[in-house]
C-alpha positions, 0 to 999 in steps of 0.5 A: 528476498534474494530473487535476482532482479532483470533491470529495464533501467540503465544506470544512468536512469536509475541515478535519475529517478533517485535524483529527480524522482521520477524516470521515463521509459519510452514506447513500452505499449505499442500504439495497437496495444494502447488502442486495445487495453484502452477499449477494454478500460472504457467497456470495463467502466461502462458496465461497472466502475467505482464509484457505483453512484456514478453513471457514464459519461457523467463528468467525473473519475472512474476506478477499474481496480484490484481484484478487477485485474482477473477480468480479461484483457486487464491482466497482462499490465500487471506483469507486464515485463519491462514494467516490472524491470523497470519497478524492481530497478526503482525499488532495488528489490523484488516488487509487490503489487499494492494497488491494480488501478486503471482511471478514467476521467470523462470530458468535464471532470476537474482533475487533480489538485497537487498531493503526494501518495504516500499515507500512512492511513491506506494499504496502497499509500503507506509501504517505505518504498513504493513507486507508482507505474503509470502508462498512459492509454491517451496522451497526457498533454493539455487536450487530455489532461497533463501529469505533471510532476514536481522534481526533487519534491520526494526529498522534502520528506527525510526518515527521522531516524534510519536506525529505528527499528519502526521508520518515521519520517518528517512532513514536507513543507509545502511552501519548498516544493519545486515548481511544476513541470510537464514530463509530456507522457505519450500514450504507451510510456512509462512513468516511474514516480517514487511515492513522495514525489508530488504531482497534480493532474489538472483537467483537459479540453478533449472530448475523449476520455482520459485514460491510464493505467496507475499501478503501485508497486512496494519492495517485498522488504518494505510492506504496507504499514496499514496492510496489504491490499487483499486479492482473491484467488481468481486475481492470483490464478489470472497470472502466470505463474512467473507473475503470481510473485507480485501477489503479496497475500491472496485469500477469499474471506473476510478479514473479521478481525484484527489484533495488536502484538503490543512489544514492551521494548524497555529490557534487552529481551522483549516482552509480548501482551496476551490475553488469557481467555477465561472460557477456553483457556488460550492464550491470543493478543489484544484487539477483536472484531475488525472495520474498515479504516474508511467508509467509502474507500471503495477499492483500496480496502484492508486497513483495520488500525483505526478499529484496532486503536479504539478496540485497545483504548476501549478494553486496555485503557492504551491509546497506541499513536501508530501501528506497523502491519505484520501478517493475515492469519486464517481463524475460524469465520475469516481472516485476522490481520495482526498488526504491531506496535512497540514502546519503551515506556508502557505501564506494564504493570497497569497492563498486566491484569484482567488476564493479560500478562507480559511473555518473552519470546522464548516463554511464549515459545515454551507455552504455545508451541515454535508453530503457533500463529503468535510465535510467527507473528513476533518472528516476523515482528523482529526481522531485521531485513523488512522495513517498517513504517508508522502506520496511522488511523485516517482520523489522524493522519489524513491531513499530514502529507496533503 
C-alpha cells in the first residue's frame, strides 16, 4: 500500500472533487481515439451484449463489461495513465479496478432516474471509497443524453462512527439534494465522481448511439464489502505488466463457497467460531455452498452474502444483519469467499455446540498452524490499515440509497 502515486490532478483539482464531488480533466481521448474505441464498443454490442435478451438496435442499455476487457481494442482504457493518475489522486491511494463497464443506449432508451452508486449489496457499489471514471465516446449533451450531477450530494452521506473498526455510514435525505447541474462532458473527457455523489442520465433525441466508458475504481486499502469482482486470467494477462496491479483477485473457477469468520469481540482478546467436522476431523468456519446475491445481475457478479446469511440462520440459529468481505481462498472444486463479521454481544455459549467452538487467535495458531488458510483470514480480519464496510444482503438493503 506504499506504491507511490503519479498524480494527473493538481491541488487545486483535488480540493475541488473533495468539495463538489466530482472533477473534470479535459481532452484525455483524442477525437481519433474516440472515433475508435467507440467503433469497437458498437461491434462489441452487436455481437455480444448484456443483457442477452436484447437484440440491436432494439431501444434500450447494452453492457460490454468485465472480463470483456481482454477482447481487443477494450484494454488500453483500463490502464489508461492520466486515467489512472486521475483515480489515484481521487482515491489518495493506489487503485483497483472493481468494475470494467462500457454502456451503450440506442435511440429511444429512456436513461436514467437519479441515484447514487454506492450499495452495500454489490462487488462494484459497496468499497469505502471508490470513484467512477467516465469518458464519454459521444458528447454527453441533450442530443445525446446529458450526465448530469448533483454537486455536494456525496456529503448527505456521513460515517457513523469513523472509529469503528467495520464503517457504517448514514442514509442521505433525499429531500436535501442539490439541484442538478449539467457538467457538459465532451467525447474524450474525463469525469471523476465519488461513489455518493448522485447523478441521472435522462434520454437524448440523437439518432446515433450513447456511448461511454463507466469504469470504477476502489482504493487498494478500501476493498469491496460484498466482494471483489472476479476477473480471469486472460483479463490479467491483456494488461501490461505495470497495469496487472489494478487487478484485485484473478482466478478461473467458480466460487462454490462461501464462509463466516464470525468475531466475538466481547473480551480484549477475540474469539473466532469454527466447526469441527465430525468425518475428518478439521476444523473450518461456518457457511457451505455459495449463490449468487442477485438473479440476473449479469456482469456484476461475486456477492455471496445473502447466501452466507441464510446458510448461518439455517445451521447456527444466527441472523448476521451485515457482513465485510476478507479474501478467496482456492479449495478442491472452486473458489471459497470468506467473509467476517463481528459483535460484542453474541450468545457464545448458545453457539458453542454441535462441534463448534470458540478459539483465540493465538489458539488457532497453535492448532492449525501460522499458514493456514483461517489463520490468514483473521490476519487479514484484524489489519489496522484496510478499511472496512457493512456489506448487506440485496433483500435488505436495495432500497437504502436509491
Amino acid at each position: 500500500m506504499d506504491r507511490a502515486i503519479f498524480p494527473t490532478l493538481n491541488e487545486q483539482q483535488i480540493a475541488d472533487y473533495h468539495e463538489d464531488g466530482y472533477v473534470i480533466v479535459r481532452n484525455v481521448l483524442s477525437a481519433k481515439e474516440v472515433d475508435e474505441l467507440r467503433r469497437i464498443v458498437q461491434e462489441q454490442v452487436k455481437r455480444d451484449a448484456y443483457p442477452s435478451s436484447l437484440k440491436y438496435p432494439e431501444p434500450a442499455k447494452y453492457t460490454v463489461s468485465g472480463n470483456r476487457l481482454a477482447d481487443p481494442g477494450l484494454t488500453a482504457i483500463a490502464e489508461h495513465p492520466t486515467v489512472i493518475g486521475a483515480v489515484e489522486s481521487a482515491l489518495g491511494q493506489p487503485a483497483h479496478l472493481t468494475a470494467y463497464v462500457a454502456y451503450l443506449r440506442t435511440p429511444g432508451d429512456k436513461g436514467g432516474g437519479a441515484h447514487c452508486d454506492y450499495k452495500r449489496w454489490r462487488p462494484v457499489g459497496s468499497s469505502m471509497n471508490w470513484v467512477f471514471a467516465i469518458i464519454p465516446l459521444t458528447d454527453f449533451d441533450t442530443e445525446y443524453g446529458p450526465f448530469l450531477v448533483s454537486p455536494k450530494s456525496h456529503k448527505l452521506t456521513q460515517v457513523i462512527d469513523p472509529d469503528a473498526h467495520i464503517l457504517d455510514v448514514t442514509r442521505p435525505d433525499r429531500e436535501q439534494l442539490p439541484p442538478f447541474i449539467d457538467p457538459e462532458v465532451k467525447a474524450g473527457d474525463l469525469l471523476v465522481v465519488n461513489e455518493h455523489v448522485w447523478h441521472e442520465a435522462p434520454a437524448g433525441t440523437a439518432p446515433e448511439d450513447r456511448c461511454g466508458i463507466f469504469n470504477k475504481y476502489c482504493a487498494i486499502d478500501a476493498p469491496p464489502a460484498a466482494g471483489y469482482y472476479p476477473y480471469n486470467p486472460a483479463a490479467l494477462d491483456a494488461l501490461s505488466d505495470d497495469g496487472k496491479r489494478l487487478i484485485p483477485v484473478c482466478f478461473d473457477k467458480p466460487i462454490a463457497t462461501t464462509r463466516l469468520l464470525i468475531e466475538d469481540a466481547s473480551s480484549q482478546e477475540s474469539k473466532f467460531l469454527l466447526r469441527r467436522d465430525a468425518e475428518t476431523s478439521a476444523w473450518g468456519l461456518p457457511g457451505g455452498e455459495g449463490w449468487e446475491e442477485e438473479k440476473g445481475v449479469g456482469w456484476d457478479v461475486g456477492a455471496r452474502i445473502g447466501a452466507l446469511q441464510d446458510l448461518t440462520e439455517t445451521r447456527l440459529g444466527l441472523e448476521v444483519s451485515w457482513m465485510s468481505y476478507i479474501d478467496d481462498v482456492e479449495e478442491e472444486g472452486g473458489i471459497c469467499r470468506v467473509y467476517g463479521f463481528s459483535d460484542e454481544n453474541l450468545d457464545i455459549d448458545a453457539l458453542a455446540n454441535n462441534g463448534y467452538e470458540w478459539f483465540t487467535k493465538s489458539e488457532l495458531k497453535q492448532r492449525l498452524g501460522e499458514s493456514d488458510a483461517i489463520c490468514g483470514a483473521v490476519d487479514t480480519w484484524q489489519q489496522a490499515d484496510v478499511i472496512r464496510g457493512k456489506g448487506k444482503a440485496c433483500r435488505q438493503s436495495r432500497h437504502q440509497f436509491e
